[in-house]
DRENSE-360643 format. One line per field, with one value per atom (N, C-alpha, C): residue number from 1; chain; atom name; z, x, y. Coordinates in Angstrom, 3 decimals. Each point is the difference from the previous one (the first is absolute). Example, Ala and Ser with C-alpha at 12.3 -4.5 7.8 and 13.67 -1.06 7.14 Angstrom:
<tibas>
n 1,1,1,2,2,2;
chain A,A,A,A,A,A;
atom N,CA,C,N,CA,C;
Z 7.800,0.000,0.000,-0.720,0.060,0.730;
X 13.190,-0.890,0.900,-0.350,0.820,-0.770;
Y -5.690,1.190,1.200,1.050,1.190,1.090;
</tibas>
This chain:
<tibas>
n 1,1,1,2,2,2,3,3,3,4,4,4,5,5,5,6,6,6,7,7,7,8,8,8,9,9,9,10,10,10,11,11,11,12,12,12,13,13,13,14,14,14,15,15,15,16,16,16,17,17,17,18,18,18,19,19,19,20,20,20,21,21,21,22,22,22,23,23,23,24,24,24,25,25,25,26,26,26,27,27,27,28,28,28,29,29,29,30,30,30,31,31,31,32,32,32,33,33,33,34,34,34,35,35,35,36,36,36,37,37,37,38,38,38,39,39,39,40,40,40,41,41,41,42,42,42,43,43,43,44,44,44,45,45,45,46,46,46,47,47,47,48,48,48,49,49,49,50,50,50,51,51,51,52,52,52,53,53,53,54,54,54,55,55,55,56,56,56,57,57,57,58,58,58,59,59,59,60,60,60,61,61,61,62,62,62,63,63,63,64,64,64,65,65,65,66,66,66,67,67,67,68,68,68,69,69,69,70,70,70,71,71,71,72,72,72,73,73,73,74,74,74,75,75,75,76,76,76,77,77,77,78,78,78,79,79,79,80,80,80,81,81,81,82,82,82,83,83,83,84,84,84,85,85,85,86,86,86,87,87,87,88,88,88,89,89,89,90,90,90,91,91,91,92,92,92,93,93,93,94,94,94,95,95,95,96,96,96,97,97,97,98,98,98,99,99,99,100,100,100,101,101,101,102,102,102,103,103,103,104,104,104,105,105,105,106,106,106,107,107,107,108,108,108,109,109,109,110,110,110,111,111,111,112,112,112,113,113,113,114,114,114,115,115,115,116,116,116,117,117,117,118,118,118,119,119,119,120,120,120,121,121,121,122,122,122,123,123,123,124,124,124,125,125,125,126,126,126,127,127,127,128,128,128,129,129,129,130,130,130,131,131,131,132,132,132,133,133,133,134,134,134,135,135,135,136,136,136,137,137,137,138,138,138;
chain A,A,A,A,A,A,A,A,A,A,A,A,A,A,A,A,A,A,A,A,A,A,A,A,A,A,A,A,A,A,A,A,A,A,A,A,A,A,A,A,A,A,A,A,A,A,A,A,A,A,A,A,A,A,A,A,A,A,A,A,A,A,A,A,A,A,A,A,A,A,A,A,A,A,A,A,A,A,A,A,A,A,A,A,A,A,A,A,A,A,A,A,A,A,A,A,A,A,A,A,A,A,A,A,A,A,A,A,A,A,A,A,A,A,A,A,A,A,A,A,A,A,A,A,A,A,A,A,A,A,A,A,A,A,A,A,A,A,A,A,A,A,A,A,A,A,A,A,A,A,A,A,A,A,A,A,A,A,A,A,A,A,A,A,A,A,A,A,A,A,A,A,A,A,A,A,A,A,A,A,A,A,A,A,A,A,A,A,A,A,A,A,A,A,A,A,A,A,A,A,A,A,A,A,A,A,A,A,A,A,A,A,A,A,A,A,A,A,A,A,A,A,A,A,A,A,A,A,A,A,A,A,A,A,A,A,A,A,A,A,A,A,A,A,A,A,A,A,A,A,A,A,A,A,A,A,A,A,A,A,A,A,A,A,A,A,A,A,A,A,A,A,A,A,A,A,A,A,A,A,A,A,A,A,A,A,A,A,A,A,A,A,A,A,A,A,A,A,A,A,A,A,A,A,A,A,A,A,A,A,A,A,A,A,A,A,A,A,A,A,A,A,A,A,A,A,A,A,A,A,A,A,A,A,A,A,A,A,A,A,A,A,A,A,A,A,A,A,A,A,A,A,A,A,A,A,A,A,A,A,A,A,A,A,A,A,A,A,A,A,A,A,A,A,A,A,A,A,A,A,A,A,A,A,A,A,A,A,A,A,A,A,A,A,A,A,A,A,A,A,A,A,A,A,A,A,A,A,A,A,A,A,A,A;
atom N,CA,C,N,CA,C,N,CA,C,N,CA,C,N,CA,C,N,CA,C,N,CA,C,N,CA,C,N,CA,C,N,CA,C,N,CA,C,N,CA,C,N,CA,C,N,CA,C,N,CA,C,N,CA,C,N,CA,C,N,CA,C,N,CA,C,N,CA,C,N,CA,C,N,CA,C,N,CA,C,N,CA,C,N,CA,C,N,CA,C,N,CA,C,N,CA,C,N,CA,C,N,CA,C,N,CA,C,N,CA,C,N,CA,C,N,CA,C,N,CA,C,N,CA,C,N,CA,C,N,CA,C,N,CA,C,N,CA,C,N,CA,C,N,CA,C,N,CA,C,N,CA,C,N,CA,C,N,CA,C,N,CA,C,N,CA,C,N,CA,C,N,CA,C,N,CA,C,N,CA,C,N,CA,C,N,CA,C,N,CA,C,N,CA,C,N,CA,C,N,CA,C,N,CA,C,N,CA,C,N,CA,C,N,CA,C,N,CA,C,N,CA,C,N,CA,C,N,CA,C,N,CA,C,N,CA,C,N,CA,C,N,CA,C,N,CA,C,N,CA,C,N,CA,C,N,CA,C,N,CA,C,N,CA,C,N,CA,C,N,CA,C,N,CA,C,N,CA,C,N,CA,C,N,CA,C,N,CA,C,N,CA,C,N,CA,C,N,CA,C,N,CA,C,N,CA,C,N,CA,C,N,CA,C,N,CA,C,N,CA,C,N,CA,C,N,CA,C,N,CA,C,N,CA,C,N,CA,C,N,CA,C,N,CA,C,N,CA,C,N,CA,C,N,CA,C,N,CA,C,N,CA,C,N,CA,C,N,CA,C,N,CA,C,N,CA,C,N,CA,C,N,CA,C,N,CA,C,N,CA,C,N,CA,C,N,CA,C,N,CA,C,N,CA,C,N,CA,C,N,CA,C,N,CA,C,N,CA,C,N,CA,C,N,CA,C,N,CA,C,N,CA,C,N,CA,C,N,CA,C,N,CA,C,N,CA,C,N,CA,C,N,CA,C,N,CA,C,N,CA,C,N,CA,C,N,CA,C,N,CA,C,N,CA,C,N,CA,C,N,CA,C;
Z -39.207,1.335,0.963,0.890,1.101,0.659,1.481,1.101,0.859,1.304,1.372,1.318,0.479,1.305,0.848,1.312,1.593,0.972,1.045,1.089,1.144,0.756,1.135,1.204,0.921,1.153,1.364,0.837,1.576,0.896,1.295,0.957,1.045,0.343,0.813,1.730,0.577,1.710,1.011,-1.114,1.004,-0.787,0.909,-0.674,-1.030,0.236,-1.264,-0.539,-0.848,-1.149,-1.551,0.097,-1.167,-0.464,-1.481,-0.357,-1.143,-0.401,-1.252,-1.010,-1.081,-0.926,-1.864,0.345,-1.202,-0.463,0.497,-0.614,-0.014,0.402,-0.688,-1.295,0.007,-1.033,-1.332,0.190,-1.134,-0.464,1.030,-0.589,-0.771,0.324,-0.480,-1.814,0.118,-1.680,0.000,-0.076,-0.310,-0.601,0.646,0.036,-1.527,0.199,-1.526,-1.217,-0.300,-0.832,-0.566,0.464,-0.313,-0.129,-1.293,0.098,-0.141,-0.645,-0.134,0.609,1.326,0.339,1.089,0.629,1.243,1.263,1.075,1.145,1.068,0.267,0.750,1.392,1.166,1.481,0.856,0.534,0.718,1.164,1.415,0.691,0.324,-0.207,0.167,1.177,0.874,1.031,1.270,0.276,-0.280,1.673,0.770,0.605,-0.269,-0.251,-0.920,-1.372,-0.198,-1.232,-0.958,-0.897,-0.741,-0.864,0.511,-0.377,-0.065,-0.323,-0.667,1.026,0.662,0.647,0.077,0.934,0.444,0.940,0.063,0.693,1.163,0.917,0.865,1.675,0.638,1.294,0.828,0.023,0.545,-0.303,-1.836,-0.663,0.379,0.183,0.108,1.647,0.818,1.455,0.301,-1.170,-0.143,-0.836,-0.676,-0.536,1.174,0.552,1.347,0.882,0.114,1.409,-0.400,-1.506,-1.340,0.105,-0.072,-0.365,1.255,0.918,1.704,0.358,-0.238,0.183,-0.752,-1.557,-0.452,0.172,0.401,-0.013,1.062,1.300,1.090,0.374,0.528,-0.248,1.505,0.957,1.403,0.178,0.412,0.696,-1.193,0.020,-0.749,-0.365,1.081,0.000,-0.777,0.139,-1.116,-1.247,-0.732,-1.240,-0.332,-0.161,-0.491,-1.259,-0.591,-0.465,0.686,1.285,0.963,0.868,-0.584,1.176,0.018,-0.891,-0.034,-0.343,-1.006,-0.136,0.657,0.437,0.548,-0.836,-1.479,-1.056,-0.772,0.330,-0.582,-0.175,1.032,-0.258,-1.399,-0.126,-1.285,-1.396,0.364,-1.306,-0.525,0.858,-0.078,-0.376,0.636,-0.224,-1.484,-0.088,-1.906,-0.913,0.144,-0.280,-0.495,0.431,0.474,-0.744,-0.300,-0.066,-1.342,-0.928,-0.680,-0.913,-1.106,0.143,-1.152,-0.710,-1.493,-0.353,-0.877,-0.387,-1.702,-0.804,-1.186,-0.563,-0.703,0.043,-1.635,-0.616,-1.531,0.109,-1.198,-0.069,-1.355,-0.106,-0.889,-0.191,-1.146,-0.044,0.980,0.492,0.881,1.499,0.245,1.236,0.262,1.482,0.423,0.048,-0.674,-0.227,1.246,0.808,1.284,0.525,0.936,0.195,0.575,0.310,0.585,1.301,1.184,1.348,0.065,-1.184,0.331,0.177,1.087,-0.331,0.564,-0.157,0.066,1.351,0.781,1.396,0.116,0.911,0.029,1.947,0.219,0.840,1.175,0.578,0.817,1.359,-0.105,1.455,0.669,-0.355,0.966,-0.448,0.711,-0.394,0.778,-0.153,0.630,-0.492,-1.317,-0.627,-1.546,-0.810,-1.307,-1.127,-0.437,-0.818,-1.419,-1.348,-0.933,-0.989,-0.685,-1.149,-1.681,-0.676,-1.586,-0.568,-0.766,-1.079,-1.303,-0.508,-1.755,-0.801,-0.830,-0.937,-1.499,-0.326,-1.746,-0.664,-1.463,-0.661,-1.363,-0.361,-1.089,0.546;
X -3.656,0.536,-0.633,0.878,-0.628,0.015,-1.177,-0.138,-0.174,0.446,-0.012,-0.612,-0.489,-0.422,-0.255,0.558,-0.038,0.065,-0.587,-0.562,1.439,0.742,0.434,-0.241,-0.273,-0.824,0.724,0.129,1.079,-1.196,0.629,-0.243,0.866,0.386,1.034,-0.548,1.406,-0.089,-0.249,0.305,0.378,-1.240,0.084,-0.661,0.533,1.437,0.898,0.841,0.586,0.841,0.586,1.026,0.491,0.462,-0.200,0.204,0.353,1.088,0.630,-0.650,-0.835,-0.994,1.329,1.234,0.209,0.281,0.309,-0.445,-1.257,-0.732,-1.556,-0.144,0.266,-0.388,1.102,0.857,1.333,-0.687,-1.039,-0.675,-1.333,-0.416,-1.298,0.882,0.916,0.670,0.116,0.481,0.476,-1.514,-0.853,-1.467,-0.922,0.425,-0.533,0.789,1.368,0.530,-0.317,0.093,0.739,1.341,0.214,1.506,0.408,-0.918,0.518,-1.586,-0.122,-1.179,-0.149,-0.899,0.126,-0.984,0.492,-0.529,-0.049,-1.666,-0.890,0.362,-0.060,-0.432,-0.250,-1.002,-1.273,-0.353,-0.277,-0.592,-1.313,-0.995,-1.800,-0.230,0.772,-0.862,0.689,-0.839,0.635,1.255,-0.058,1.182,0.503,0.829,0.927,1.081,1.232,0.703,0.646,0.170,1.171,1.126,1.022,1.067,1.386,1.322,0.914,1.254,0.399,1.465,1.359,0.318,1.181,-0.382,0.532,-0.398,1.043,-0.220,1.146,-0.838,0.539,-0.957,-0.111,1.682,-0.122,-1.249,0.004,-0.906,-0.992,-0.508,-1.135,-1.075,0.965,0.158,-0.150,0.593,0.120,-1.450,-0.148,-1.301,-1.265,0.230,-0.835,-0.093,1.075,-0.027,-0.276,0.184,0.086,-2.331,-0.097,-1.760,-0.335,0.784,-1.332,0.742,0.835,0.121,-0.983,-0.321,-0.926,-1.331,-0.466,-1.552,0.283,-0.207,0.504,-1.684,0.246,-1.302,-0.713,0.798,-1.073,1.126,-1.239,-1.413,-1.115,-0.739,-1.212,-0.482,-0.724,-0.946,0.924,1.127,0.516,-0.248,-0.674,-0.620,-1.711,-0.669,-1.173,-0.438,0.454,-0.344,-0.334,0.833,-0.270,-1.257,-0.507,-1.265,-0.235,-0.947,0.109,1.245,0.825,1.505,1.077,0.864,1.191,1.242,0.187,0.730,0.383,-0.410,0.535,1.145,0.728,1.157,0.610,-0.910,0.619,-0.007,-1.313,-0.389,0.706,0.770,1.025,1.245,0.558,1.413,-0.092,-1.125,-0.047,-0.053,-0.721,0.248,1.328,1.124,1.101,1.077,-0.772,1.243,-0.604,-1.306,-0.295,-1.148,-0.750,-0.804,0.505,1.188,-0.001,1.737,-0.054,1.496,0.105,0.580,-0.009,1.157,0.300,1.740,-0.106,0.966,0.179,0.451,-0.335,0.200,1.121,1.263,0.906,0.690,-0.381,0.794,-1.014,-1.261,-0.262,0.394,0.721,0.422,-0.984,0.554,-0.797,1.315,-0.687,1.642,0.199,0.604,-0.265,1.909,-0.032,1.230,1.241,1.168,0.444,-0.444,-0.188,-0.763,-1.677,-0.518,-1.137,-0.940,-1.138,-0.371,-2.160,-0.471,-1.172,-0.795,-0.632,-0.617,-1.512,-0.429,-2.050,0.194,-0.310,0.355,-1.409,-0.242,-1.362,0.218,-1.307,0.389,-1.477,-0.660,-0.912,-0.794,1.273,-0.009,-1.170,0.470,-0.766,-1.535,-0.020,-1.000,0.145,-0.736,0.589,-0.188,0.741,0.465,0.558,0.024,0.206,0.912,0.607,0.846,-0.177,-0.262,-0.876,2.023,0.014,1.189,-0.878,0.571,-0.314,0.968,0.574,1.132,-0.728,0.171,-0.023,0.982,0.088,0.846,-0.027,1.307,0.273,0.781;
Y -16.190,0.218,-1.007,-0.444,-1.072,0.987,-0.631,0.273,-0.982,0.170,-1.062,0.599,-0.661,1.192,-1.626,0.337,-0.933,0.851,-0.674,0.587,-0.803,0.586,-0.597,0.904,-1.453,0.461,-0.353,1.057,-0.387,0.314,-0.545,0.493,-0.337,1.349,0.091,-0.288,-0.409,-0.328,1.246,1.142,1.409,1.131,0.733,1.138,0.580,0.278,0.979,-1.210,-0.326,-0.649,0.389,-0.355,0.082,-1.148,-0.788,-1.214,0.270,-0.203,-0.089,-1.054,0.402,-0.551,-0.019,0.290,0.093,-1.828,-0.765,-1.668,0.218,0.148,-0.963,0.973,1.326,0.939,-0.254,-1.087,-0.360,-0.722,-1.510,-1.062,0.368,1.262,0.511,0.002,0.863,0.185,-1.340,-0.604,-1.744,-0.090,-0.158,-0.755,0.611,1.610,0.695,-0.381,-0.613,0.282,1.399,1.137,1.154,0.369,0.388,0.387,1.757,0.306,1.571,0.787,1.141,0.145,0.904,-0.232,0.733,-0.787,-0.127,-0.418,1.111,-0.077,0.617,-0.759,0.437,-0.667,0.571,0.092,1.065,-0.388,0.103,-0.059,0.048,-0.928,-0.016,0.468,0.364,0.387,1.706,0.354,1.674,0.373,-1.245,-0.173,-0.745,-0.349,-0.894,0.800,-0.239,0.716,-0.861,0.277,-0.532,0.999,-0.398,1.633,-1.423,0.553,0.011,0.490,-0.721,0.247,-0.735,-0.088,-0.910,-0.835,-1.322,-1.132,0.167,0.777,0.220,0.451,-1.157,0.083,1.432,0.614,1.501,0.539,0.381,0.777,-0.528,-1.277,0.010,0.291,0.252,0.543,0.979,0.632,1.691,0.305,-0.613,0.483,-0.321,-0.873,-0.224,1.063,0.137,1.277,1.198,0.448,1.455,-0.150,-1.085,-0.239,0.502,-0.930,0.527,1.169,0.638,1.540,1.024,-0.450,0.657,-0.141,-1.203,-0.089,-1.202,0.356,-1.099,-0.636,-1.256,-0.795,0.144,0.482,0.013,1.627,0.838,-0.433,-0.110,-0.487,-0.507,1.006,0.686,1.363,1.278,-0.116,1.166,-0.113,-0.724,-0.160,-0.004,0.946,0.420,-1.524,-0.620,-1.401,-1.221,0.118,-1.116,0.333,-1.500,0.235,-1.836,-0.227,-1.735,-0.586,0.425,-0.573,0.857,-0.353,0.636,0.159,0.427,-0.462,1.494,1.279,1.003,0.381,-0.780,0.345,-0.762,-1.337,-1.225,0.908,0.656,1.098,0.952,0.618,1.737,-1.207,-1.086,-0.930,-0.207,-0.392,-0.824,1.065,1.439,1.178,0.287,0.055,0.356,-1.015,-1.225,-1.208,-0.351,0.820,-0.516,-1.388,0.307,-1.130,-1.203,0.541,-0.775,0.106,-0.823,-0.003,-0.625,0.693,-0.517,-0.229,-0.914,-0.682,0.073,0.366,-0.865,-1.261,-0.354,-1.715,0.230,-0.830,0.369,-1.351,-0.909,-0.862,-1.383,0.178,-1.321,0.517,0.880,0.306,1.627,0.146,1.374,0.555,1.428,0.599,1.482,-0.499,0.287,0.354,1.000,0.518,-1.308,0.270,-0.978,-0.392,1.078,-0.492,0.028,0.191,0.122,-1.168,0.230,-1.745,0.548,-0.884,0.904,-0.640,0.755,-0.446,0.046,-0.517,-0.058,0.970,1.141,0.427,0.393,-1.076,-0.022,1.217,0.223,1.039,-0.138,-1.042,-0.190,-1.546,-0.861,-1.337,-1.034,-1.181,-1.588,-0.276,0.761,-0.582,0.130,-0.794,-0.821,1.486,0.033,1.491,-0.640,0.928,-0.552,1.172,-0.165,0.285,-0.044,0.901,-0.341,-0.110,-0.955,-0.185,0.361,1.006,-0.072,0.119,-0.671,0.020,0.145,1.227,-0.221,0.013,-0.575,0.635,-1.374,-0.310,-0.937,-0.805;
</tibas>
């Protein structure tokens, strides 16, 4: 059995983001020659997500406004975590949206629905954050 493992690393302009990671995670398979397997992709850091949707700007608006309805980021002091960082709310968002996503690999390809495409979903951005790729398989 092979294994591959890469690190990709963003940093976003905004506090919250969503960036569609499914090209670099196609070139990660390219790069293993894996053909039959499974791919791991995780979020290293505990605001920050990686989850599985539709590449569709509404949805991703709606999940914006669906997050700060559930765990809204000001006022500050409504969170018992905030004291030196102001980010509890990044913590309950990534909660919610998830830390990992695991794809089969079928054929060299990720065998993945017709709209599905996979995202790196920051919620407490503008500093350098990272992504584990692990692909095993044959």
């Amino acid at each position: 059995m092979k294994s591959y493992r890469k690190e990709l690393w963003f940093m976003t302009k905004g506090r919250r983001q969503f960036i569609n990671i499914t090209p670099q995670l196609n070139q990660c398979l390219s790069e293993s020659g894996i053909k039959e397997g499974l791919l791991l992709c995780n979020a290293m850091h505990i605001t920050a997500s990686v989850f599985i949707n539709d590449d569709e700007s509404g949805l991703h608006q709606d999940f914006e406004k669906w997050l700060e309805k559930l765990a809204p980021e000001k006022p500050y002091n409504q969170y018992s975590h905030n004291g030196y960082e102001d980010n509890a709310d990044a913590h309950l968002k990534r909660t919610v949206m998830g830390r990992e996503v695991v794809v089969a690999v079928t054929g060299g390809r990720l065998d993945a629905g017709p709209w599905e495409q996979i995202f790196y979903g920051e919620f407490d951005g503008m500093r350098k954050k990272r992504v584990l790729v692990k692909i095993i398989g044959e």
